[in-house]
PyMOL Python script that loads the backbone (N, CA, C, O; Angstrom):
from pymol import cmd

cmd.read_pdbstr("""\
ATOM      1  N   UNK A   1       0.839  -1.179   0.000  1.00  0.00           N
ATOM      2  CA  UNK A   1       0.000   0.000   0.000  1.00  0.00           C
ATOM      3  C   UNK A   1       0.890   1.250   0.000  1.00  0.00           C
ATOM      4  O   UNK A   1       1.715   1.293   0.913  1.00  0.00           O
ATOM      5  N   UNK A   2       0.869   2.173  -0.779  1.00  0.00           N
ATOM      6  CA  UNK A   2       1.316   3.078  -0.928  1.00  0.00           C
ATOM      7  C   UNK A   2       0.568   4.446   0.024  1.00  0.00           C
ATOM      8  O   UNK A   2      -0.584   4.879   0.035  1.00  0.00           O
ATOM      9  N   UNK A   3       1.582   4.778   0.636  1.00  0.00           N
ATOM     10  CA  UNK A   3       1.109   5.813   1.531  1.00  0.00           C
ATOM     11  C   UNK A   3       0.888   7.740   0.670  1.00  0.00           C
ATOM     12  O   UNK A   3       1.576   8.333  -0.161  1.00  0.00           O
ATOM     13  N   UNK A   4       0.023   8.003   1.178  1.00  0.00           N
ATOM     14  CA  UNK A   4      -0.493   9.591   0.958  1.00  0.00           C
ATOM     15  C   UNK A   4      -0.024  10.621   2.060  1.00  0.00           C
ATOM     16  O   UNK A   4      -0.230  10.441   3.260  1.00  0.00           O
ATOM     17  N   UNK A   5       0.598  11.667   1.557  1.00  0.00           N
ATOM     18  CA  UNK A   5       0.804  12.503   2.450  1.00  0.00           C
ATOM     19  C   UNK A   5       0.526  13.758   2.061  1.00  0.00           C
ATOM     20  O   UNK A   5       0.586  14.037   0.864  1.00  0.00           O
ATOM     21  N   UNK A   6       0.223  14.585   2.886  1.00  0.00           N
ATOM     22  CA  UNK A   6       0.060  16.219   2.965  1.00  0.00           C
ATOM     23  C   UNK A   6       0.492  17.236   4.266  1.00  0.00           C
ATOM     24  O   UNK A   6       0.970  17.148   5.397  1.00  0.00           O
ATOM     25  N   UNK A   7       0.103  18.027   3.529  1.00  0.00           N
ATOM     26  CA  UNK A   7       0.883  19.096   4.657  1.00  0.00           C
ATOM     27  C   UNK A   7       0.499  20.491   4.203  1.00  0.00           C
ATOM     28  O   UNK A   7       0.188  20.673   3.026  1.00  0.00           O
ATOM     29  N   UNK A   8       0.508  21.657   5.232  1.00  0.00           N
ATOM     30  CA  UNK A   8       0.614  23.071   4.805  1.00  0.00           C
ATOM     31  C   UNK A   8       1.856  23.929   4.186  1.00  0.00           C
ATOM     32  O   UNK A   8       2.761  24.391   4.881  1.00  0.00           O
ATOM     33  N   UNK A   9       1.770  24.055   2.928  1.00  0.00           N
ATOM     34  CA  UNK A   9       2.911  24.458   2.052  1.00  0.00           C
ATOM     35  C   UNK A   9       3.580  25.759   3.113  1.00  0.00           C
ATOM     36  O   UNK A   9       4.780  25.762   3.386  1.00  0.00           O
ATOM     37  N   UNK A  10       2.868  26.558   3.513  1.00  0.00           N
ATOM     38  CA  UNK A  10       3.251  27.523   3.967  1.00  0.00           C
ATOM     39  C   UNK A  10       3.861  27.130   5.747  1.00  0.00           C
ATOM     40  O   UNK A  10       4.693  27.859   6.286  1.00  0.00           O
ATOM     41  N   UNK A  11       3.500  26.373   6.175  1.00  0.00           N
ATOM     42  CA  UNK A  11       4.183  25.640   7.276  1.00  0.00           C
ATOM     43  C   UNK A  11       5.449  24.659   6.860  1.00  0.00           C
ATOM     44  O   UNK A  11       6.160  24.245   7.776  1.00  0.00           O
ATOM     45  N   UNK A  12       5.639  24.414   5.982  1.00  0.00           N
ATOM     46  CA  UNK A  12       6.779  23.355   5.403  1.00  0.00           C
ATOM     47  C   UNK A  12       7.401  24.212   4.859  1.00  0.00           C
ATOM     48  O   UNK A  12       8.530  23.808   4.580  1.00  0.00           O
ATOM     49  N   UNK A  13       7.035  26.257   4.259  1.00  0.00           N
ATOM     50  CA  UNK A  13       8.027  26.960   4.042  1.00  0.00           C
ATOM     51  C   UNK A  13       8.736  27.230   5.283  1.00  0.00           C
ATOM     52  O   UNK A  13       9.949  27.124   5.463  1.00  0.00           O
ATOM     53  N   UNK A  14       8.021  27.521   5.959  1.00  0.00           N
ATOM     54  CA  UNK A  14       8.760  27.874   7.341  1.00  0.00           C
ATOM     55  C   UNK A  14       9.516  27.021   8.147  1.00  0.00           C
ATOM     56  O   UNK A  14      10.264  27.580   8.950  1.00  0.00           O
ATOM     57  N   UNK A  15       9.496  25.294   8.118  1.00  0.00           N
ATOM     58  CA  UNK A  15       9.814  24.751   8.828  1.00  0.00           C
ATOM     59  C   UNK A  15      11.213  24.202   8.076  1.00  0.00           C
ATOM     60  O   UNK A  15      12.083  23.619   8.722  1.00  0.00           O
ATOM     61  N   UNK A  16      11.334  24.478   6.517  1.00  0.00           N
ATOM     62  CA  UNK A  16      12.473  24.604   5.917  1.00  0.00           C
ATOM     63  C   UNK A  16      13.567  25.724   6.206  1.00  0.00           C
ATOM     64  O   UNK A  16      14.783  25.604   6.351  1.00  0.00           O
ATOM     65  N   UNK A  17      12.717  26.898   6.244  1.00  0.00           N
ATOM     66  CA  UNK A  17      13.828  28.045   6.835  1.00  0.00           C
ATOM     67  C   UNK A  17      14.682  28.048   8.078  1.00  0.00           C
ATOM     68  O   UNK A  17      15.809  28.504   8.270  1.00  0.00           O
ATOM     69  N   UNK A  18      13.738  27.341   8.966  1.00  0.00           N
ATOM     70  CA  UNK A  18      13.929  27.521  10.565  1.00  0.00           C
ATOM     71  C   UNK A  18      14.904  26.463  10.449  1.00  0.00           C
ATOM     72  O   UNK A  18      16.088  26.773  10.581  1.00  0.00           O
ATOM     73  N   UNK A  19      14.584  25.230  10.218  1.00  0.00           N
ATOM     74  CA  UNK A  19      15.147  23.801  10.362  1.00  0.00           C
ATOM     75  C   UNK A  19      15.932  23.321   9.066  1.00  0.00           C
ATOM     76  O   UNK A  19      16.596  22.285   9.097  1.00  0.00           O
ATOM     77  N   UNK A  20      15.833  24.126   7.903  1.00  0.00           N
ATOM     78  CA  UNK A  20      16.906  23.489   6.789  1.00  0.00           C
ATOM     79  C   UNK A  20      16.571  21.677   6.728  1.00  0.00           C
ATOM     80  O   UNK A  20      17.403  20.770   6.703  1.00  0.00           O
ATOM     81  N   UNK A  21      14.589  21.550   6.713  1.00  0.00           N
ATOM     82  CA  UNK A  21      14.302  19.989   6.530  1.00  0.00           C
ATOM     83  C   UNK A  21      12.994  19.919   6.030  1.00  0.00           C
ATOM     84  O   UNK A  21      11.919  20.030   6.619  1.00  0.00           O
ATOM     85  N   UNK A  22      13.348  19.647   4.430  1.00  0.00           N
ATOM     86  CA  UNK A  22      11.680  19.680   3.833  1.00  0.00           C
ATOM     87  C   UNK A  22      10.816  18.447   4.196  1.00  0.00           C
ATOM     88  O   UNK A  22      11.212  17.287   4.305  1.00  0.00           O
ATOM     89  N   UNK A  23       9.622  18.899   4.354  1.00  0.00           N
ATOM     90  CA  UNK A  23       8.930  17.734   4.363  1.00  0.00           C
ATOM     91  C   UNK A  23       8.787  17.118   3.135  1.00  0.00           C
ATOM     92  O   UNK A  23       7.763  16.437   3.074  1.00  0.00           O
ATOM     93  N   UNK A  24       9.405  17.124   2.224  1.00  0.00           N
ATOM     94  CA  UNK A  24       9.645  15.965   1.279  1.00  0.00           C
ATOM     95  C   UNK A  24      10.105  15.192   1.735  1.00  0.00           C
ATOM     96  O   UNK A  24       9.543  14.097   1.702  1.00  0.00           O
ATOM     97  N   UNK A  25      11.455  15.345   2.450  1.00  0.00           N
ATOM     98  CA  UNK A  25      12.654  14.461   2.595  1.00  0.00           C
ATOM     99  C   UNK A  25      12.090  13.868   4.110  1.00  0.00           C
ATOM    100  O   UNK A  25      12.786  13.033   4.688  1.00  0.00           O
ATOM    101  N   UNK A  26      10.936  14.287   4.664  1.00  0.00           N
ATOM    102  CA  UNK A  26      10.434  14.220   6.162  1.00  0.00           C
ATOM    103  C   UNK A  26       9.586  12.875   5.462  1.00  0.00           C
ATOM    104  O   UNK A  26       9.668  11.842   6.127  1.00  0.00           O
ATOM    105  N   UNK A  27       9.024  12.820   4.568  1.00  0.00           N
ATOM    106  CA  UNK A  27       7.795  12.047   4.201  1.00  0.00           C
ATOM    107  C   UNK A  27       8.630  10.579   3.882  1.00  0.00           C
ATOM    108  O   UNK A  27       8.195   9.469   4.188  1.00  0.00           O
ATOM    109  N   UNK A  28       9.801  10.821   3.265  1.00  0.00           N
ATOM    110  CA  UNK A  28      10.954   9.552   3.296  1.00  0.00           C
ATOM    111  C   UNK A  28      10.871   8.540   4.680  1.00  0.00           C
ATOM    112  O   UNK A  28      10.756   7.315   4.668  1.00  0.00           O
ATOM    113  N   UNK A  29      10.959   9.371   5.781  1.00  0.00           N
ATOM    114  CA  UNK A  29      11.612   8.515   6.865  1.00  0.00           C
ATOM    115  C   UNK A  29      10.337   7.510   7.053  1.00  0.00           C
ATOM    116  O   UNK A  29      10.410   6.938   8.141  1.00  0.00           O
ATOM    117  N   UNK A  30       9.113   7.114   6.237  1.00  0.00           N
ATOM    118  CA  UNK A  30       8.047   6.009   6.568  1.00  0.00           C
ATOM    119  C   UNK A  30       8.441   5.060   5.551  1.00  0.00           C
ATOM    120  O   UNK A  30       7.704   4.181   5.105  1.00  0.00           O
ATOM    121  N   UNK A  31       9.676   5.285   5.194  1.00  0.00           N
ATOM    122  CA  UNK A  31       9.945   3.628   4.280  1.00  0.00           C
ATOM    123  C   UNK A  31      10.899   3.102   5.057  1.00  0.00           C
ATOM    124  O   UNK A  31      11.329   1.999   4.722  1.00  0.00           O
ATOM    125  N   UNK A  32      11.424   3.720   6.201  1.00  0.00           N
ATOM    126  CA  UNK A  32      12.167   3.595   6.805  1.00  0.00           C
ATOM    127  C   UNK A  32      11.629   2.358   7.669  1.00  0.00           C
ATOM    128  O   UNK A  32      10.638   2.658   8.335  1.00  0.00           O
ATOM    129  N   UNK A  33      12.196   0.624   7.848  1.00  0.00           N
ATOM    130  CA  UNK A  33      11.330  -0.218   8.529  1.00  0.00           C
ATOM    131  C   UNK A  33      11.847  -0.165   9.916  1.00  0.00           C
ATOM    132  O   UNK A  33      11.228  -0.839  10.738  1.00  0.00           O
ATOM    133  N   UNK A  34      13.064   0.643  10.403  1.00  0.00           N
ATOM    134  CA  UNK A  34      13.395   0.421  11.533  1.00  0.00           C
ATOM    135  C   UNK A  34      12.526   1.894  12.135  1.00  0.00           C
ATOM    136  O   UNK A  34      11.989   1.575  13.196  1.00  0.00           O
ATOM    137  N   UNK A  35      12.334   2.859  11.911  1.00  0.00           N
ATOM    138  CA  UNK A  35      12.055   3.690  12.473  1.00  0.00           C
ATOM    139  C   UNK A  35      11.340   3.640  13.609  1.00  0.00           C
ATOM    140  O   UNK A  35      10.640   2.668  13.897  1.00  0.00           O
ATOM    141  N   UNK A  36      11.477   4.833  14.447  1.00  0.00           N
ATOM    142  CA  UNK A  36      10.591   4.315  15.953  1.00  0.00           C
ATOM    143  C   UNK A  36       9.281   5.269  16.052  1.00  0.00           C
ATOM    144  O   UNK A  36       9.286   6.364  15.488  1.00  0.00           O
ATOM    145  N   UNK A  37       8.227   4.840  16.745  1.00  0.00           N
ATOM    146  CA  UNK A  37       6.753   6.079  16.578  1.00  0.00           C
ATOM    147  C   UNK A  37       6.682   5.727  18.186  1.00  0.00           C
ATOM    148  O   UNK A  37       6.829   4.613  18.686  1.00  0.00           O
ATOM    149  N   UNK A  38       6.449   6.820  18.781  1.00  0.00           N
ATOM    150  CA  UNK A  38       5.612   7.081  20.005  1.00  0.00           C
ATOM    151  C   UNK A  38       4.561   8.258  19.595  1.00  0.00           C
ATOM    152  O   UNK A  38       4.486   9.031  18.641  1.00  0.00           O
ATOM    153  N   UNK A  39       3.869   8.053  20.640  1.00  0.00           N
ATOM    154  CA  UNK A  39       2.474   9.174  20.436  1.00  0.00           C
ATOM    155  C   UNK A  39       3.103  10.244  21.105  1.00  0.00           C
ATOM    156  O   UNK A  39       4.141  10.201  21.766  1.00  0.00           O
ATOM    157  N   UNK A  40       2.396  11.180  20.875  1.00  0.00           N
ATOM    158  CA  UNK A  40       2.562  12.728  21.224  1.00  0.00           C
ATOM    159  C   UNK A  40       1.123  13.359  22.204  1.00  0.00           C
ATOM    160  O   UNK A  40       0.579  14.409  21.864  1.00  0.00           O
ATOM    161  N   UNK A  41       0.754  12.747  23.134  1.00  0.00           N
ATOM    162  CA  UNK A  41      -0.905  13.190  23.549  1.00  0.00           C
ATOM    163  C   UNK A  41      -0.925  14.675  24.010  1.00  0.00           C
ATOM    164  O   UNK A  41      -2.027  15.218  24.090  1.00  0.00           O
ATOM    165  N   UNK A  42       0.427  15.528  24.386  1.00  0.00           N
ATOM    166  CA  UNK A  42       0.696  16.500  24.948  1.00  0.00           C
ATOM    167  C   UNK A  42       0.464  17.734  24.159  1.00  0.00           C
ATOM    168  O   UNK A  42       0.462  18.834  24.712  1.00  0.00           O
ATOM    169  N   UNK A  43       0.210  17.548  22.505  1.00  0.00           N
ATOM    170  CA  UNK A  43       0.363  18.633  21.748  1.00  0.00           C
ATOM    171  C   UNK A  43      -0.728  19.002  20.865  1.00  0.00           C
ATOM    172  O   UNK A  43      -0.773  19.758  19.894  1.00  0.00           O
ATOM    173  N   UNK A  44      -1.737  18.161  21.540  1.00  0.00           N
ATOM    174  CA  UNK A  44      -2.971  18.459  20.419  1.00  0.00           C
ATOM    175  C   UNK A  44      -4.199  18.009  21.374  1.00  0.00           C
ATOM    176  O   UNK A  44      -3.950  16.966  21.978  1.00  0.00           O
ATOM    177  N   UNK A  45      -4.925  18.330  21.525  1.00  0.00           N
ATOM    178  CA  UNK A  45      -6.387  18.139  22.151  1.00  0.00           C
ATOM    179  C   UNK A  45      -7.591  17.463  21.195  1.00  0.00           C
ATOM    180  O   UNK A  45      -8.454  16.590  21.287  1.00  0.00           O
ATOM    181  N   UNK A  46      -7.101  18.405  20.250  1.00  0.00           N
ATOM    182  CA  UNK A  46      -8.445  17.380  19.188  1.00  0.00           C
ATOM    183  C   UNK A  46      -7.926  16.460  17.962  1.00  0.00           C
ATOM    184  O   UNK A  46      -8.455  15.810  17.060  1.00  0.00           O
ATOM    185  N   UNK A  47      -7.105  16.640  18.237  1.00  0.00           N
ATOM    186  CA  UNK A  47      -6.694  15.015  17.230  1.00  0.00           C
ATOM    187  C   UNK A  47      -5.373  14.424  17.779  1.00  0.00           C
ATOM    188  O   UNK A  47      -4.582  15.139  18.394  1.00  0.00           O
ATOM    189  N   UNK A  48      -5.100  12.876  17.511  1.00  0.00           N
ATOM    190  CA  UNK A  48      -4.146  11.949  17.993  1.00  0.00           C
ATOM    191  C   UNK A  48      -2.584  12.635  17.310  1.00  0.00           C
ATOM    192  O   UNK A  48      -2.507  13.157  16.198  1.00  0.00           O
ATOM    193  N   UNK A  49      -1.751  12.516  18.015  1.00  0.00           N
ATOM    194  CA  UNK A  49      -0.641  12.972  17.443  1.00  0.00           C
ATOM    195  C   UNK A  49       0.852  11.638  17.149  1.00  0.00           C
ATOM    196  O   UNK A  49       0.830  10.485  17.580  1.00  0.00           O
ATOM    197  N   UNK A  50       1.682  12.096  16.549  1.00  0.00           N
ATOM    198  CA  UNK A  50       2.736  11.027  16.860  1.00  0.00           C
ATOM    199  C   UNK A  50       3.974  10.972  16.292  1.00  0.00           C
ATOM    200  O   UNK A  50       3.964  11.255  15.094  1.00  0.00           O
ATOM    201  N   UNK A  51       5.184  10.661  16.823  1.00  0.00           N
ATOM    202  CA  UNK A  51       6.130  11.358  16.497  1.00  0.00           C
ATOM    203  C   UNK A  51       7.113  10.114  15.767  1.00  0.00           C
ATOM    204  O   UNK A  51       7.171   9.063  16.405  1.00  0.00           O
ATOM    205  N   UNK A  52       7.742  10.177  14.701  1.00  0.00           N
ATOM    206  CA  UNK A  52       8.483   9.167  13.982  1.00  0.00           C
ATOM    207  C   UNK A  52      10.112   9.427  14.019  1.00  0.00           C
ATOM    208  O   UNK A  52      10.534  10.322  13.287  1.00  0.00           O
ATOM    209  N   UNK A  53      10.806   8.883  14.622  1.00  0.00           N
ATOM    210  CA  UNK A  53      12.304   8.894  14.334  1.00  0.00           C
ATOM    211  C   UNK A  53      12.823   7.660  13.518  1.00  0.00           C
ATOM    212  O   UNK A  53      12.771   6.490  13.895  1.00  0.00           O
ATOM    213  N   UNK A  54      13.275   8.073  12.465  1.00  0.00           N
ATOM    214  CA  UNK A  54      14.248   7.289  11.313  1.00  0.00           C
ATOM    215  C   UNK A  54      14.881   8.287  10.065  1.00  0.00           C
ATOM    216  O   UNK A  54      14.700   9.463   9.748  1.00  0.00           O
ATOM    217  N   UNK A  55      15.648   7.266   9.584  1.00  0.00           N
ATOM    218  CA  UNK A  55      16.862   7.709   8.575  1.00  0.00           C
ATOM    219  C   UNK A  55      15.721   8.194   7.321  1.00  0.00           C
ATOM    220  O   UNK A  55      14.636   7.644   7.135  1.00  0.00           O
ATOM    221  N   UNK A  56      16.264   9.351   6.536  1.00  0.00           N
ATOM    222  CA  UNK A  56      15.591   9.711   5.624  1.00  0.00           C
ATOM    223  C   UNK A  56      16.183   9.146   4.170  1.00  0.00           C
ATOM    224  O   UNK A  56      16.873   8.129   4.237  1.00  0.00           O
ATOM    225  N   UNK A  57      16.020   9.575   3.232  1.00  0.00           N
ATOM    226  CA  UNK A  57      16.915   9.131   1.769  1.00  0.00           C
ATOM    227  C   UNK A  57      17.671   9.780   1.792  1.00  0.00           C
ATOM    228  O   UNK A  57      18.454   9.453   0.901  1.00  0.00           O
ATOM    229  N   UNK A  58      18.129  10.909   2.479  1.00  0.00           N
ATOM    230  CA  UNK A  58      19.422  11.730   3.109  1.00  0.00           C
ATOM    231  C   UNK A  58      20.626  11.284   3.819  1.00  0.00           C
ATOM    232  O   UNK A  58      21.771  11.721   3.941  1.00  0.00           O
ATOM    233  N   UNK A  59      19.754   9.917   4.392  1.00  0.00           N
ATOM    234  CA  UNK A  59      20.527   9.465   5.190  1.00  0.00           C
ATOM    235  C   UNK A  59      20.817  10.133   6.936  1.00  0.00           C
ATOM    236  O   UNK A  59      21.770   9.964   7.697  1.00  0.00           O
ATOM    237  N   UNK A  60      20.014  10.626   7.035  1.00  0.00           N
ATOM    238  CA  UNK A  60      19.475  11.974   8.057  1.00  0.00           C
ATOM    239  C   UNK A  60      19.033  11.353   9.032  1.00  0.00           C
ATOM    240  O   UNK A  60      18.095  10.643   8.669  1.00  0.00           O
ATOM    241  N   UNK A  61      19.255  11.262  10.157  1.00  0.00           N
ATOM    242  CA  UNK A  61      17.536  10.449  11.552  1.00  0.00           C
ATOM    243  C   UNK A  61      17.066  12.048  11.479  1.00  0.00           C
ATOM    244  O   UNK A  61      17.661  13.116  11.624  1.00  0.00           O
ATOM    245  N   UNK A  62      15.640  11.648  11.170  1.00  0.00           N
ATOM    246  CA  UNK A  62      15.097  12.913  11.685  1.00  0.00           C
ATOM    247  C   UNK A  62      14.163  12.709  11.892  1.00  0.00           C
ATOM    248  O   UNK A  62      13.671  11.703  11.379  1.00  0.00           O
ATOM    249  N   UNK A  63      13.153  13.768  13.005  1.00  0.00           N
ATOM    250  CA  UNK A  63      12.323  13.453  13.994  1.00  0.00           C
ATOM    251  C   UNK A  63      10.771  14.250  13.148  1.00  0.00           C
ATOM    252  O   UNK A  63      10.682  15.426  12.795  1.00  0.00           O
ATOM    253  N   UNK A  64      10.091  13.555  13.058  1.00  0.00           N
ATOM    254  CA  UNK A  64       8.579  13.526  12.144  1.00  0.00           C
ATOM    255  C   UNK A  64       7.324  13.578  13.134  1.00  0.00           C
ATOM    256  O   UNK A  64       6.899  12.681  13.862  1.00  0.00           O
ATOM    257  N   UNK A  65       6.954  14.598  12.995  1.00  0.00           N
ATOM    258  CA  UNK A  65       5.305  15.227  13.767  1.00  0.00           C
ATOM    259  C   UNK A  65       4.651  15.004  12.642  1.00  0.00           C
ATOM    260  O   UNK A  65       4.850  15.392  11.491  1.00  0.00           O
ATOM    261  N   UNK A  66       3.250  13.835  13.472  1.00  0.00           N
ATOM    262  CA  UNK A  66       2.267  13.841  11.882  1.00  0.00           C
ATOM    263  C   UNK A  66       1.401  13.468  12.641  1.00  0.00           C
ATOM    264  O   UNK A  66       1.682  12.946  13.720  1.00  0.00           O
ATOM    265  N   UNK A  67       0.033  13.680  12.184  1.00  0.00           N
ATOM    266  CA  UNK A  67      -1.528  13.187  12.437  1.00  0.00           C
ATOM    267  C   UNK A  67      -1.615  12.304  11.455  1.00  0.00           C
ATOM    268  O   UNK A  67      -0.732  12.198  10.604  1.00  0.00           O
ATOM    269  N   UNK A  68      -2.680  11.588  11.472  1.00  0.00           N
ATOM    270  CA  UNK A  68      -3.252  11.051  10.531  1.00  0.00           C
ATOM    271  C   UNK A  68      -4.465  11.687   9.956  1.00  0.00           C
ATOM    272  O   UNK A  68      -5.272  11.888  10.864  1.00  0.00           O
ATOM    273  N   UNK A  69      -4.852  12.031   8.949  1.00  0.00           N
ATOM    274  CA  UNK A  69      -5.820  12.582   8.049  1.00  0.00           C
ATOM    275  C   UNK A  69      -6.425  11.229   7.087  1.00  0.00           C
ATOM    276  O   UNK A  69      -5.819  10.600   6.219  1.00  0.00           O
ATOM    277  N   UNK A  70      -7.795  11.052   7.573  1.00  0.00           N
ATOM    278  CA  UNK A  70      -8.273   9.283   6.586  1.00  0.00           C
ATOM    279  C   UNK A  70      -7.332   8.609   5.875  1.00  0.00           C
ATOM    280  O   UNK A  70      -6.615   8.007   6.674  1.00  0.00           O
ATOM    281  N   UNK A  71      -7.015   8.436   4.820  1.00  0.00           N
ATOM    282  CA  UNK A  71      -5.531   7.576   4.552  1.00  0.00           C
ATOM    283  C   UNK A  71      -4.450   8.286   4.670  1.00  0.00           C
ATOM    284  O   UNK A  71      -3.360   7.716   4.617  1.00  0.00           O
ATOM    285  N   UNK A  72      -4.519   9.410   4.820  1.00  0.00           N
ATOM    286  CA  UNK A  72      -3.355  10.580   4.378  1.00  0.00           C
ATOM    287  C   UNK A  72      -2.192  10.477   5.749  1.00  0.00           C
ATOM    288  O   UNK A  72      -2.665   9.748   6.621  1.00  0.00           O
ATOM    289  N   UNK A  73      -0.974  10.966   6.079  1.00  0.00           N
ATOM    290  CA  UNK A  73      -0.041  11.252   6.633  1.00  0.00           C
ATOM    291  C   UNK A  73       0.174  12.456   6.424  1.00  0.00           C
ATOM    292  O   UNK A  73       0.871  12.946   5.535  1.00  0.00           O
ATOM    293  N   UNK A  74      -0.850  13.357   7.831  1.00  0.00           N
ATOM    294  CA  UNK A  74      -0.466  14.847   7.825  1.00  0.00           C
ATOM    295  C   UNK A  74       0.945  15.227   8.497  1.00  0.00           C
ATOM    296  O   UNK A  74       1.196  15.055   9.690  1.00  0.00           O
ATOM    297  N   UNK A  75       1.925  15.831   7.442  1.00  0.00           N
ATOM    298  CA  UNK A  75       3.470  16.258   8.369  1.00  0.00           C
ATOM    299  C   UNK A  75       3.235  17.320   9.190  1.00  0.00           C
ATOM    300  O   UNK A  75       2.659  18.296   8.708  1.00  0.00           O
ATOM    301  N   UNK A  76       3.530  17.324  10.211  1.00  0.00           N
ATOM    302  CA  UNK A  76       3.306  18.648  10.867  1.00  0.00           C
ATOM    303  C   UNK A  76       4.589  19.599  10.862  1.00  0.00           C
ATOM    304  O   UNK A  76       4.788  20.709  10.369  1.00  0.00           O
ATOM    305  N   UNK A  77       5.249  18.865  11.483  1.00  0.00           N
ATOM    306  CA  UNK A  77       6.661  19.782  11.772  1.00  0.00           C
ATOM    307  C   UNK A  77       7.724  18.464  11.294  1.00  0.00           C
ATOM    308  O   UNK A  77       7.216  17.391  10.968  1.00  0.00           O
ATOM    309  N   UNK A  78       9.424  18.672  11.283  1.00  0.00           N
ATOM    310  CA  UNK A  78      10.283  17.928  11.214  1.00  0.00           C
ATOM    311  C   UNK A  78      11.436  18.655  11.350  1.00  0.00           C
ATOM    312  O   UNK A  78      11.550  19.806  10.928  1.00  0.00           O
ATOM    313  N   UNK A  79      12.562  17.857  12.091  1.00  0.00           N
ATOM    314  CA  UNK A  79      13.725  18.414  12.170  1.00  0.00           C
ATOM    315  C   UNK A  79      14.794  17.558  12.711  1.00  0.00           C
ATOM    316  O   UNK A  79      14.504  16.671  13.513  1.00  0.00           O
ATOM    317  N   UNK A  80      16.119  17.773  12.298  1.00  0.00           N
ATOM    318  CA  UNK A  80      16.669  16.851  12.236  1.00  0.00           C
ATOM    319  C   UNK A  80      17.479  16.409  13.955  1.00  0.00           C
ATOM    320  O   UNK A  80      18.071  17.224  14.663  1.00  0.00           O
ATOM    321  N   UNK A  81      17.229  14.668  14.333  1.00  0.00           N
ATOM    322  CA  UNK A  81      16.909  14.169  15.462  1.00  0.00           C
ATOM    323  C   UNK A  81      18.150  14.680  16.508  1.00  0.00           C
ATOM    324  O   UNK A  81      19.241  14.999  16.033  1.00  0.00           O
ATOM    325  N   UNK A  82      17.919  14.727  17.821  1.00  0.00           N
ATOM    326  CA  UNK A  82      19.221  15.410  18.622  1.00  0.00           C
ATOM    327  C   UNK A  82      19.910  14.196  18.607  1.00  0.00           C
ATOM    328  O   UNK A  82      19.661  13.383  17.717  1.00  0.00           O
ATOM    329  N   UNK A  83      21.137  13.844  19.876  1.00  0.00           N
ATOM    330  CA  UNK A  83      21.745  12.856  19.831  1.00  0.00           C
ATOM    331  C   UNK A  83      21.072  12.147  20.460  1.00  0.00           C
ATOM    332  O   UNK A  83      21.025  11.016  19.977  1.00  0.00           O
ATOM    333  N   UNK A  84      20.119  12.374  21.950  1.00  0.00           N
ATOM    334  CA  UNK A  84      19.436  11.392  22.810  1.00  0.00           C
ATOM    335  C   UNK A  84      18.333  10.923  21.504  1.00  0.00           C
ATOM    336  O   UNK A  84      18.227   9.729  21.221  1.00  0.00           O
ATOM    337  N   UNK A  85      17.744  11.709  20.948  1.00  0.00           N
ATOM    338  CA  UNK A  85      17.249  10.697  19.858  1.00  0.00           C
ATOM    339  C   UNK A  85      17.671  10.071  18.896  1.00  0.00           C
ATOM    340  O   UNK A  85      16.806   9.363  18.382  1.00  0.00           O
ATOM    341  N   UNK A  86      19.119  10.013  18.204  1.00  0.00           N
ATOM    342  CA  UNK A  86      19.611   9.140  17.611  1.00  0.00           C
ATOM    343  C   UNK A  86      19.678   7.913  18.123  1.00  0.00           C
ATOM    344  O   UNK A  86      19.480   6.834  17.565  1.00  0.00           O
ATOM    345  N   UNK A  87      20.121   8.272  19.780  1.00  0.00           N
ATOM    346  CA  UNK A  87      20.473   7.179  20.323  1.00  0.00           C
ATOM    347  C   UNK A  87      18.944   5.790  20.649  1.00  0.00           C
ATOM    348  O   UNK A  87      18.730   4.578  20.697  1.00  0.00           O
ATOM    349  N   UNK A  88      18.257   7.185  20.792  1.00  0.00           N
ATOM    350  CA  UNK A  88      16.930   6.068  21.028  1.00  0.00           C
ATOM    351  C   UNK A  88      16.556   4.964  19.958  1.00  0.00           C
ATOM    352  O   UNK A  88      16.181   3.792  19.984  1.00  0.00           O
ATOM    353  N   UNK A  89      16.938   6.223  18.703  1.00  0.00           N
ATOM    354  CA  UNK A  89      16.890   5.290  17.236  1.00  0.00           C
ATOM    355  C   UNK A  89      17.325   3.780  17.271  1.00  0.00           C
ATOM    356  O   UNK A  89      16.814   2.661  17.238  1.00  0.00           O
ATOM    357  N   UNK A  90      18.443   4.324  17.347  1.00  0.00           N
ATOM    358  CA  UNK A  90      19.681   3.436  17.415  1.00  0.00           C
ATOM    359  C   UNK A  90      19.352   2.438  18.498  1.00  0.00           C
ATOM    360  O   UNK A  90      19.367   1.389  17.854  1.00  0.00           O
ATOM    361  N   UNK A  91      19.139   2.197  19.416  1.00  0.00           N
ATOM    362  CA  UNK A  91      18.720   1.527  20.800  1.00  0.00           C
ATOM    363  C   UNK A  91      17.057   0.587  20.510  1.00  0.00           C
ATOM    364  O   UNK A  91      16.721  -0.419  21.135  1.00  0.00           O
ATOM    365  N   UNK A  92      16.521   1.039  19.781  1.00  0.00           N
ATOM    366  CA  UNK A  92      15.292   0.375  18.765  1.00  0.00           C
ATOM    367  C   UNK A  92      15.710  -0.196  17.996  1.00  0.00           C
ATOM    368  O   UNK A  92      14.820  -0.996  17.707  1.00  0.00           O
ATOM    369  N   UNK A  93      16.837  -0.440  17.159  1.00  0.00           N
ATOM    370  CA  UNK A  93      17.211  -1.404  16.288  1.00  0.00           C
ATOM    371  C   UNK A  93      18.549  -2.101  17.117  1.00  0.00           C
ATOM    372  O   UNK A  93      19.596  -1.695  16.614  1.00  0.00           O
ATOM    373  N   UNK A  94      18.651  -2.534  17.641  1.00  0.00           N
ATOM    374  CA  UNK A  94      19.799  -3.435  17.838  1.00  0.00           C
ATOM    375  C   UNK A  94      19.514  -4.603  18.125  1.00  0.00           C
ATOM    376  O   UNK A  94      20.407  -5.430  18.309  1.00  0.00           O
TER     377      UNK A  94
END
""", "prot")
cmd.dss("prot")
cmd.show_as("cartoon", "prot")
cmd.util.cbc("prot")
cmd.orient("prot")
């Protein structure tokens, strides 16, 4: 199954400026099979949240804010992972 994604162009301009990490290259890290997801319940009230750490086609760990939208994968934010989250990465695949 091929996954769908979206996002706010004008939030993915900004989150490129700030963070130098398009959500193009953000939408990569779900082919990623090691990647790790925990939920996010702290940042949203009306919808489920959840956060993805894995390697991009960059070769990047970077850390992925997304909802789900009916089949879709809404990106919210992305930026590239600190070291305690590499390490978590990393600590999920061994």
């Amino acid at each position: 199954m091929k996954l769908g994604f979206e996002w706010d162009d004008e939030k993915a301009k900004a989150n490129f400026k700030k963070r130098r990490v398009g959500f193009d290259e953000a939408a990569t890290v779900f082919t990623d099979a090691f990647s790790v997801t925990i939920t996010d319940p702290g940042h949203s009230a009306e919808e489920q949240r959840y956060v993805d750490i894995g390697n991009s086609d960059k070769g990047r760990v970077l850390v992925v804010v997304y909802t789900e939208r009916g089949s879709n994968i809404r990106i919210i934010s992305c930026r590239r992972a600190t070291l305690s989250e590499q390490t978590l990465y990393e600590e999920g695949n061994e």
